[in-house]
C-alpha positions in Angstrom: -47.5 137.2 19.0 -44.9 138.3 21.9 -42.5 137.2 20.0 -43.3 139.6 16.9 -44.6 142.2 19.2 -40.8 142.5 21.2 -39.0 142.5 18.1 -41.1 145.1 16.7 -41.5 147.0 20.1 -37.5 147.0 20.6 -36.0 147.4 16.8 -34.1 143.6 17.1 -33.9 142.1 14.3 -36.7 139.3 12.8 -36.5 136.8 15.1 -38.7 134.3 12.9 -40.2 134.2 9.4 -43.6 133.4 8.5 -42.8 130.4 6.9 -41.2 129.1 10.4 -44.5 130.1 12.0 -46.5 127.8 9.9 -44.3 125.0 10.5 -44.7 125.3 13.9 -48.1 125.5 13.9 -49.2 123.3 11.1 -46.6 120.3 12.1 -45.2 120.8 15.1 -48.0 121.8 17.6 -50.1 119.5 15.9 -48.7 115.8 17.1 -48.6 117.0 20.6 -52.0 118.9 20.6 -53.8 116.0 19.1 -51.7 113.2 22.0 -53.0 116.1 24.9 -57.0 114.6 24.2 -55.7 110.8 25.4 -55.0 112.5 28.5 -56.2 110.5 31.8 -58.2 112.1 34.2 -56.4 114.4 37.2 -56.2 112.4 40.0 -57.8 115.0 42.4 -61.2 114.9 39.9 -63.6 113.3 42.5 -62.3 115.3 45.3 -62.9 118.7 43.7 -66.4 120.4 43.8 -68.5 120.5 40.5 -68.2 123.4 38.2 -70.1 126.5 38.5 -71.8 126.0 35.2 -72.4 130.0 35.3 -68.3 130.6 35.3 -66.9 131.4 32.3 -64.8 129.6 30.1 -62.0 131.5 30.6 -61.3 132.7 33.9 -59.2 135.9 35.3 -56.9 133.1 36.5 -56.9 131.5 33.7 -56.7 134.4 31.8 -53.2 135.7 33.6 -51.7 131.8 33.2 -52.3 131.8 29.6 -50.5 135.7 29.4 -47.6 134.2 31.9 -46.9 131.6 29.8 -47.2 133.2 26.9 -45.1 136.1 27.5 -42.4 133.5 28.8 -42.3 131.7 25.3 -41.9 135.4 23.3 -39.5 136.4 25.5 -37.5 133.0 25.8 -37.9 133.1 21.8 -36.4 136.7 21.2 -34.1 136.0 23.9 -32.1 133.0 22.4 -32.0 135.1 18.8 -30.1 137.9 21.0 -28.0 135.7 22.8 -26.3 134.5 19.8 -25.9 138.1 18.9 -24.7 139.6 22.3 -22.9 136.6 23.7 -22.2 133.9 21.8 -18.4 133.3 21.0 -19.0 132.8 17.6 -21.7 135.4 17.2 -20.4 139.3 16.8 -20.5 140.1 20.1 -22.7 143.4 20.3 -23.6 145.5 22.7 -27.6 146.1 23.3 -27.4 149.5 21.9 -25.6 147.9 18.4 -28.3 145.5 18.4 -31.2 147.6 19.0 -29.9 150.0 16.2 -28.7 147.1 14.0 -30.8 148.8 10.9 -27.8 151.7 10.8 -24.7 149.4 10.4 -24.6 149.6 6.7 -24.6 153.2 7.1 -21.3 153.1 8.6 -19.8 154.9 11.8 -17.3 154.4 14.6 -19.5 152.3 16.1 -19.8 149.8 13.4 -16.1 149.8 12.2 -15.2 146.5 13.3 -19.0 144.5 12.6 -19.6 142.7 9.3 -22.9 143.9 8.8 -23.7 140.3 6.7 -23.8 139.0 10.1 -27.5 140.0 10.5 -28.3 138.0 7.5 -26.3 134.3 9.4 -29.5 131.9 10.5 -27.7 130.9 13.1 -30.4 133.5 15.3 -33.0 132.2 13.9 -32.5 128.8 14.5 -32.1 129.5 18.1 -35.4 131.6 18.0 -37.3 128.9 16.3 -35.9 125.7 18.3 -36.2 127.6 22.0 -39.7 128.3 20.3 -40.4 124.3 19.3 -38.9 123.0 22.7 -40.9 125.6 25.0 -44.2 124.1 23.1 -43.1 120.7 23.6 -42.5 121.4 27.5 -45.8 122.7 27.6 -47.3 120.2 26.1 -46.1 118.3 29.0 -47.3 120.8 31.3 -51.0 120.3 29.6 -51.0 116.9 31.1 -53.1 118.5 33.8 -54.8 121.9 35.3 -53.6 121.6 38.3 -52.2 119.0 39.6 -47.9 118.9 39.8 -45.9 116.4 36.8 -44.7 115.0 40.2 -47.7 113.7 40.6 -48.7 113.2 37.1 -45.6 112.3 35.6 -45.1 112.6 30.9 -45.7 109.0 30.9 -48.9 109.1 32.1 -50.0 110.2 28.4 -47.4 107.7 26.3 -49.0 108.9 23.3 -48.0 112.4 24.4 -44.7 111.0 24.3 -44.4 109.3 20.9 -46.0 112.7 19.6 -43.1 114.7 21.1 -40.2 112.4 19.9 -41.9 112.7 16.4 -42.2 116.5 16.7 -38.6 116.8 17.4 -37.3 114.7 15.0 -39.5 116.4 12.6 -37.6 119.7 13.8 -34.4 117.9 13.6 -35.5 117.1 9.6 -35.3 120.6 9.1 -32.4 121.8 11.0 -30.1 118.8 9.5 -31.1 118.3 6.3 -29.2 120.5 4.2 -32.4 121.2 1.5 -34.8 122.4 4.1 -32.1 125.0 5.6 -32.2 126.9 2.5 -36.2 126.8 2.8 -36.6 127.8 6.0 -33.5 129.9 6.4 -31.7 127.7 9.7 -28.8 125.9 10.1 -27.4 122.8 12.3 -26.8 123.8 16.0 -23.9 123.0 18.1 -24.0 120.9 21.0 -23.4 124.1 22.9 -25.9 125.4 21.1 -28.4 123.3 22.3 -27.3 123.3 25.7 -28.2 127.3 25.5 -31.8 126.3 24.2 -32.5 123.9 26.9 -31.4 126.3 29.6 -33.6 129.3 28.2 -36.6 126.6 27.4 -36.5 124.2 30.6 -37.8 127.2 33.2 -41.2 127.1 31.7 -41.9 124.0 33.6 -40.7 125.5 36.3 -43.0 128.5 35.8 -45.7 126.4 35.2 -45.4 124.4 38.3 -45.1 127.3 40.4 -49.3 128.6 38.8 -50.3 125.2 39.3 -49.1 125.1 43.4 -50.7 128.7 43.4 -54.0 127.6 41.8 -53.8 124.7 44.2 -53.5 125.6 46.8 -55.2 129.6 46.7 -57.0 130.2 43.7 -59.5 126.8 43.8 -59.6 127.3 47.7 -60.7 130.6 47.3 -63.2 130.5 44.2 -65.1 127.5 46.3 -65.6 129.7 49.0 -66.7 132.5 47.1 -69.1 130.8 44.9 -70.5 128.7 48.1 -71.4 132.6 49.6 -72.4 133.9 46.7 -75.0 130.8 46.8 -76.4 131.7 49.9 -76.4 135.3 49.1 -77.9 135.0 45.8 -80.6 132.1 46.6 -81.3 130.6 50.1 -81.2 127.1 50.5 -84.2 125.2 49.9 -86.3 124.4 53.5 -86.0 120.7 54.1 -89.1 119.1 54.4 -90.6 119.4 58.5 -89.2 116.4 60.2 -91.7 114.6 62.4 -89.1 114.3 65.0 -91.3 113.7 67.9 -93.5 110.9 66.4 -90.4 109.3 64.6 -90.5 106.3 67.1 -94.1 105.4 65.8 -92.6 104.9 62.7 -90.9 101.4 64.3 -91.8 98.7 66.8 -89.4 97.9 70.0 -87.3 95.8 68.2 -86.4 97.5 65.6 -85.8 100.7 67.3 -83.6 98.5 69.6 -82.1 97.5 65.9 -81.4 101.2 65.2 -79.8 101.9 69.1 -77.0 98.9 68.7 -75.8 100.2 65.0 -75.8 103.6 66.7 -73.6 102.8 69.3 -71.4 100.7 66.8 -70.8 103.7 65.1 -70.6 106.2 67.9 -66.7 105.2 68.8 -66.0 107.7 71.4 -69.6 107.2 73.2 -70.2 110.4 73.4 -74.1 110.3 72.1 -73.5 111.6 68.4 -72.2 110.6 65.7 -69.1 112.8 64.1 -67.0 112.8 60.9 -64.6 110.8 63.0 -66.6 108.2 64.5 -67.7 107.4 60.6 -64.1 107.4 59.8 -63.2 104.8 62.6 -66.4 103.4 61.6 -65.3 102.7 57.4 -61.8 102.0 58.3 -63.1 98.6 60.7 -64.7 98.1 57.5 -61.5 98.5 55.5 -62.9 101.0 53.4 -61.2 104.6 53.0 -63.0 107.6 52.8 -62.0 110.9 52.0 -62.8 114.3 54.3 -65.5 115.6 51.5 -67.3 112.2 51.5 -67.6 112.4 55.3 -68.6 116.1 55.1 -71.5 115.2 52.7 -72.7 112.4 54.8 -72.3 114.5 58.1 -74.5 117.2 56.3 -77.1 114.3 55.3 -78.5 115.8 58.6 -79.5 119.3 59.4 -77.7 119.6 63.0 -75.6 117.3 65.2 -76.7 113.5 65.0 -78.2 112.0 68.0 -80.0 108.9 67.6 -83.3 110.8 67.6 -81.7 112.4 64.3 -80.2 109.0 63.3 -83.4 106.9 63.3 -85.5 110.4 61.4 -83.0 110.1 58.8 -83.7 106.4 58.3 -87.6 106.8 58.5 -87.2 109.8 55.9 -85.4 107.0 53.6 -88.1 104.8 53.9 -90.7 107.6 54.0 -89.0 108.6 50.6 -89.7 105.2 49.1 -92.4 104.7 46.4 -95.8 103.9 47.5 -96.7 100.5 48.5 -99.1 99.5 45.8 -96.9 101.1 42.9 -94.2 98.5 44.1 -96.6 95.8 44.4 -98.2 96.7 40.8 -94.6 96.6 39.4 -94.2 93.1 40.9 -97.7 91.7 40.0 -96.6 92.3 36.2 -94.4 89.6 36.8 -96.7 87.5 38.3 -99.2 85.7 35.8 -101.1 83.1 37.8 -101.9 86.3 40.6 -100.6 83.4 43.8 -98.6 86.8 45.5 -95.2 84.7 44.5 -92.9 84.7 41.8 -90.2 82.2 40.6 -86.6 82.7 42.6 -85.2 81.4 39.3 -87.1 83.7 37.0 -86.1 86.8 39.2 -82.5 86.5 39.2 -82.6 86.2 35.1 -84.7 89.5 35.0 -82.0 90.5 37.8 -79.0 89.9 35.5 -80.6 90.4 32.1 -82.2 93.3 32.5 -81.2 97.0 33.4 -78.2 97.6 36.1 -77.8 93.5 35.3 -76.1 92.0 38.1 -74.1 89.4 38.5 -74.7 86.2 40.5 -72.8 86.9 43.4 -75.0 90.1 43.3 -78.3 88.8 43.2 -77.1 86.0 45.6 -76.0 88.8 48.4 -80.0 90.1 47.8 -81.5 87.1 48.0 -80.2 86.5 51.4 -82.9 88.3 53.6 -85.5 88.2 50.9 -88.5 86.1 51.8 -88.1 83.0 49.4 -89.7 79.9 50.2 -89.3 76.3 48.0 -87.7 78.1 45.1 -90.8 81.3 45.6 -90.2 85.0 46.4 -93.2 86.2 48.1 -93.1 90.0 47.2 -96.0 91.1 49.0 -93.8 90.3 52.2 -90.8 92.0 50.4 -92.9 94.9 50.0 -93.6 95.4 53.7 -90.2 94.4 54.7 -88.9 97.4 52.0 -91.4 99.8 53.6 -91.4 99.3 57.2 -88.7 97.1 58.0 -88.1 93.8 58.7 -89.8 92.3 62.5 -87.7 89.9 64.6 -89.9 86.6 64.5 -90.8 84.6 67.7 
């Protein structure tokens, strides 16, 4: 649409014909566009926030990427038909002002003396036009692997169907370009190797431009549309009250030893000793563990907990777990189902094939890893026991 638009706009001649366009966009495009839905998933994907599901399709960002780009390719088009026109040795060599007016050469004037006007009918710009046109799409393809995130990062052969599609889309265009029955049908010719070298230099700073919106969106536009959708949140709808938290009678909830229990895995994970636990000391914590964590996995478990965590805090978010469990008699009820002759026990044996037969399905080392604190006796898992352990803990015994 630049494309046509420029050469329209400025009186150059046609830079492409219709029956170009629909190559382009029936054969062409279409390898590359249908290799782009293999794509893997960005490597950032569960670091970033979800969606605002209220946010259009099509963002002002967005919106100015897609125009960027797209003016890039209409210009870059236009721009290699009038480089063969205005600079290229073997072109005519005309000035800007010869070009622009290029509809009054076969009128004749001074200006025009020494121009064979038949060299506005050569398809030497067109080819130039058309293959800047076919490379830029095929670059872009490439820069389609991802949103956001750099080809550094996310290098071509991440998507190796993208590549096979692109290979076949240029050798496609290579059909028509050296094949002498399709120049006559689509009105090109053979390129140079000089040529070419022209079309990659007016083609390759698409990547470039691309790169440069996805560092912006990286690191500014996502950065600032979080921030502004988490305020308009708060402004728009204030966060829900959590429930009142029994703070004072929280130790009722346990006995001594379990509370003791609570106070050594609270000092385990309080690192610097300084009476609360911060993103930090969970860090140290998961990293003794060999486990890594990202900063947004430590902010959402830091905000678990309405202010700065204590143990007070620490053992009311526990008892809110196990406050939050389902009743006791709807877990028994769910277990009694299984047991037919009503003894309060049910097969070890039978559980772990329900275990791994049935619903999440397990695996052995799984079920094994539960079984290890569950009350099982000769080859019997007493639930009612499990029951009491799963609501109010398990008690040291004598």
């Amino acid at each position: 649409v630049v494309c046509i638009f420029l050469t329209a706009a400025l009186g150059l001649p046609e830079s492409l014909i219709p029956v170009q366009l629909l190559w382009v966009n029936l054969v062409t495009d279409g390898l590359p566009a249908t290799a782009l839905g293999f794509n893997p998933p960005d490597l950032d994907i569960m670091e970033r926030p979800p969606r605002n599901p209220k946010e259009s399709l099509i963002t002002p960002w967005l919106f100015f990427r897609y125009m960027a780009i797209g003016t890039y390719v209409g210009a870059g088009t236009v721009g290699a038909s009038c480089w063969w026109y205005v600079s290229h040795h073997d072109g005519p060599l005309l000035t800007w002002t010869q070009l622009k007016h290029h509809f009054k050469c076969r009128g004749g004037g001074k200006e025009w003396e020494d121009i064979d006007c038949d060299v506005f009918d050569d398809p030497h710009p067109m080819t130039m036009a058309l293959s800047v046109l076919v490379t830029i799409e095929m670059l872009n393809s490439i820069n389609s692997l991802s949103e956001n995130q750099s080809l550094l990062k996310m290098p071509p052969w991440y998507n190796k169907y993208l590549l096979c599609a692109i290979g076949l889309s240029m050798s496609l265009h290579m059909m028509i370009l050296y094949v002498p029955m399709f120049n006559t049908v689509f009105q090109i010719c053979p390129l140079t190797l000089e040529e070419w070298i022209a079309v990659l230099k007016i083609s390759f700073p698409v990547v470039l431009l691309d790169e440069l919106l996805k560092f912006i969106a990286r690191h500014f536009i996502d950065t600032f549309s979080l921030n502004y959708t988490m305020a308009s949140r708060a402004k728009a709808k204030p966060p829900k009250k959590r429930q009142q938290r029994a703070t004072s009678n929280i130790f009722a909830m346990f006995d001594q030893s379990q509370i003791q229990e609570y106070k050594e895995a609270f000092n385990i994970i309080d690192h610097d000793r300084d009476g609360f636990i911060s993103g930090d000391d969970l860090k140290d914590m998961f990293a003794s563990l060999g486990k890594v964590v990202t900063d947004v996995e430590v902010d959402g478990m830091i905000r678990e907990a309405p202010g700065d965590i204590n143990f007070t805090m620490f053992l009311t978010l526990f008892g809110e777990k196990l406050t939050g469990t389902d009743p006791e008699d709807v877990i028994k009820n769910a277990f009694m189902s299984l047991d037919e002759d009503g003894s309060g026990k049910i097969s070890d044996e039978r559980l772990r094939e329900l275990l791994m037969t049935i619903g999440d399905r397990y695996t052995d080392e799984e079920v094994d890893e539960l079984f290890k604190e569950a009350p099982i006796k000769d080859g019997l898992f007493d639930y009612q026991e499990f029951v009491k352990i799963l609501k109010y803990g398990k008690k040291d015994q004598d």
